[in-house]
N, C-alpha and C positions, 0 to 999 in steps of 0.2 A: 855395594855393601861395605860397610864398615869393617878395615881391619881392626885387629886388639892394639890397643894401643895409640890409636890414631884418632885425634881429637875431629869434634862435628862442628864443622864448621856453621859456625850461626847465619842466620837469615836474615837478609837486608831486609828493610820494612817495606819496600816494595812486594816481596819475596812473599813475607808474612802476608799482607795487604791480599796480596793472590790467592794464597791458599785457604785463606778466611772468606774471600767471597766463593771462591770451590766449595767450598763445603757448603757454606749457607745455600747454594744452589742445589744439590746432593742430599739437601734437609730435605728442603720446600720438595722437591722431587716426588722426593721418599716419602712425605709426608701424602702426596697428592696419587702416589700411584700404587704403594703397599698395600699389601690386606693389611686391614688389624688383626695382626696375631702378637702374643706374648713378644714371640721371637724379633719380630720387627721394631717393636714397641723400645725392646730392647738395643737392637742396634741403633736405630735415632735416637735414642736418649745417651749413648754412646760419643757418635758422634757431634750431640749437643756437647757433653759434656768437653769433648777436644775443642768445639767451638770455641768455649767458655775461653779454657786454657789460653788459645791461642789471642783473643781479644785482651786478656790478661798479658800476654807477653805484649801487643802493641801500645797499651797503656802504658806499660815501663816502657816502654821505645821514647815514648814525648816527652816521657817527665824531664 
């Protein structure tokens, strides 16, 4: 856990690289074993949403 005051240290592109295929694994998952309910619906679009995010941080990693 993060104290106050104490900077997060950023994530190698390896690091990222990782955690983006975690997730996209975690989608597909979800996607294939969830019921459809609202509530489900809601958290995969969620965790698309941090997808997003994080494919967005590995684009600035190249540039």
């Amino acid at each position: 856990m993060e104290k106050a005051g104490e900077k997060i240290m950023p994530m190698t592109k390896r690091e990222l690289e990782q955690k983006i295929g975690d997730l996209e694994a975690k989608i597909v998952h979800a996607m294939n074993t969830w019921d459809e309910t609202v509530e489900a619906d809601s958290r995969i679009e969620d965790m698309a949403c941090e997808l997003s995010t994080l494919e967005n941080q590995l684009e600035k990693w190249d540039e």
